[in-house]
C-alpha positions in Angstrom: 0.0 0.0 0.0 2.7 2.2 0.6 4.3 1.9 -2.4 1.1 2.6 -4.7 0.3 5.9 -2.8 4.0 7.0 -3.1 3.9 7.0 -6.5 0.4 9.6 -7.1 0.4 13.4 -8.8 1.2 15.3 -5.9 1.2 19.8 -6.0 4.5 20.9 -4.7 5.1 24.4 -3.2 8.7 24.0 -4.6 9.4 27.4 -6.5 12.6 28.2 -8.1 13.7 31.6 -9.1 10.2 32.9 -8.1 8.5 30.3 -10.4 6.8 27.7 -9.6 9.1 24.0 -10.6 5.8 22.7 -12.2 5.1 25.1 -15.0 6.2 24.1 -18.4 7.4 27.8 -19.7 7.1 27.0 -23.3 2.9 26.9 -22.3 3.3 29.6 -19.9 4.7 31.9 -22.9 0.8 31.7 -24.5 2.8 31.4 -27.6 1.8 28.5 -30.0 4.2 26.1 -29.5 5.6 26.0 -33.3 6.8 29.5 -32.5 8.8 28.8 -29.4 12.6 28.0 -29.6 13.8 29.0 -25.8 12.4 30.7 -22.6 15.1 31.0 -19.6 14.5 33.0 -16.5 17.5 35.1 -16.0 17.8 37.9 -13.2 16.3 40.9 -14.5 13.1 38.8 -15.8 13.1 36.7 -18.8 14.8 35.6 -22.3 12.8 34.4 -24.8 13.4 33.8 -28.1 10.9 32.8 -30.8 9.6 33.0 -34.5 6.7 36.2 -35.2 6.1 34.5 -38.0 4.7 31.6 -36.4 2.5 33.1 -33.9 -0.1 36.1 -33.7 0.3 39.9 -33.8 1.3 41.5 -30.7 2.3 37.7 -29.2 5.8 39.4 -27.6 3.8 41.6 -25.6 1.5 38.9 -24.4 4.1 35.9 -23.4 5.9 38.8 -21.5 2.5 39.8 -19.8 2.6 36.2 -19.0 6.2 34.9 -17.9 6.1 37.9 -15.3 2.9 36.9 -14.2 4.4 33.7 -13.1 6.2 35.8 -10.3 3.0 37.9 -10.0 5.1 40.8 -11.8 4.7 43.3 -14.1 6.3 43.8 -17.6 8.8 47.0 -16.7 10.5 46.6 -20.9 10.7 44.1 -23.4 14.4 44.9 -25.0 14.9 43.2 -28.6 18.4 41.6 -28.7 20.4 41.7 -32.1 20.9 38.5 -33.8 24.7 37.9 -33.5 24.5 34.7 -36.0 21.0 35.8 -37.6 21.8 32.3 -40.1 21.6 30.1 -36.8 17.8 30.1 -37.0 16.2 32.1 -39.6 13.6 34.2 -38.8 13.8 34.0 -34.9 14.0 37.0 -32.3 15.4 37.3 -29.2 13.7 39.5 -26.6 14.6 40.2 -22.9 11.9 40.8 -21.1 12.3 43.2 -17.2 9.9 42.6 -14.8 9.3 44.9 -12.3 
């Protein structure tokens, strides 16, 4: 018996970096997930990185609205990053995203 109830979905309150260890960030972006390539938490908020073409007007704005409402945050900027190698993935931008 112990050994069946050991091994049930169980919530954790484990958070890392202010986010919960749970959440899948590539669903948490609302970004269709064709359009995603990356989304790491760094210290000043967020990076993400993903393909416009693939996804909705105005769907920068939202996933940022929505990574920093993981850490019940607001969007303070969303910074577009130059492309140091823009032939390493066509078409994708990289964003850094402060939340304040």
């Amino acid at each position: 018996m112990l050994t069946l109830s050991a091994c049930g979905d169980r919530s954790t309150d484990l958070v890392l970096n202010r986010v919960p260890a749970r959440t899948d960030l590539h669903q948490a972006s609302t970004l269709p997930p064709e359009s995603v390539r990356t989304v790491s938490r760094k210290d000043y908020g967020w990076r993400l990185i993903y393909h416009p073409s693939r996804a909705p007007a105005g769907a920068g704005t939202r996933a940022a609205a929505a990574l920093c409402a993981l850490e019940r945050r607001r969007v303070a900027g969303i910074d577009p990053i130059p492309r140091t190698d823009p032939t390493a993935d066509p078409g994708a931008v990289i964003l850094d995203i402060h939340c304040a």
